[in-house]
N, C-alpha and C positions, 0 to 999 in steps of 0.2 A: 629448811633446816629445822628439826625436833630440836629439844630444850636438850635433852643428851648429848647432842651434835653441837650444839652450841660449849655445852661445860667442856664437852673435851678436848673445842679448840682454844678457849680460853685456858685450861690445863699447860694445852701445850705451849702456850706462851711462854713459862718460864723454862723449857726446855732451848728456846732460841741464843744464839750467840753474842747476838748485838742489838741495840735501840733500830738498826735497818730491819732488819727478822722481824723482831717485835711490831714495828709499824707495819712491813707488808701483810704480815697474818693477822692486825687489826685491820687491814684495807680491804682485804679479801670477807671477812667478816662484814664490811658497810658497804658494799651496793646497793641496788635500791629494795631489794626484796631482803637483805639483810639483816642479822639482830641489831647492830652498829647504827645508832645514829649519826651520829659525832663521836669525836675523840680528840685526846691527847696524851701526847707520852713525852717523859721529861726524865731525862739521864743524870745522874750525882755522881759525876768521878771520884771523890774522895770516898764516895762509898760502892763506886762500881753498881749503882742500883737505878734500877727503871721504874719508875710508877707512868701507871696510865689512869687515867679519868676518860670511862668509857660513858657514852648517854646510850641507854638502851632502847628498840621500839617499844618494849615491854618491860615491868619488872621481874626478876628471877627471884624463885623462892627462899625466904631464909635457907634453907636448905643448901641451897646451891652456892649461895653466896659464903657460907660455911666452909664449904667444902673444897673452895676457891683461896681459902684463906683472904677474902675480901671483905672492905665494907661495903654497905650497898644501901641505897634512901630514894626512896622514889625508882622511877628507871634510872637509878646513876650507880654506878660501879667505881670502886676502887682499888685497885691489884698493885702491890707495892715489893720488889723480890730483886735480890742479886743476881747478874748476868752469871750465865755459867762459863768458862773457862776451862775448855777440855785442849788437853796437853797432847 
């Protein structure tokens, strides 16, 4: 998986419905040849929001991480975004 391939499934993270979406499409990303080291994802009901703290095998470019609306230090990822809710 190219570093493109990589942004645009983390992109699509926040397109997911639920903390379940969110973690399979982080799981599908951590196999063993995956960018995904480790992870975690942690739901705020009162704010209907998921953060994940992703360990990456590499770090991704300011750029990316930019682009991501994340923070990012070492290989470690931050993505912080309200569930969508489509009616």
């Amino acid at each position: 998986m190219d570093n493109k391939q990589v942004l645009r499934a983390l992109k699509q993270l926040r397109a997911k419905p639920d903390t379940d979406g969110v973690r399979n499409a982080i799981m599908g990303l951590s196999g063993p040849s995956g960018p995904v080291r480790s992870y975690d994802v942690r739901f705020d009901p009162a704010r209907q929001a998921v953060s994940c703290f992703l360990e990456m095998r590499s770090p991704m470019l300011d750029s990316e991480v930019r682009e991501l609306d994340a923070c990012g230090f070492g290989n470690c990822l931050c993505l912080e975004f309200a569930l969508r809710h489509d009616a």
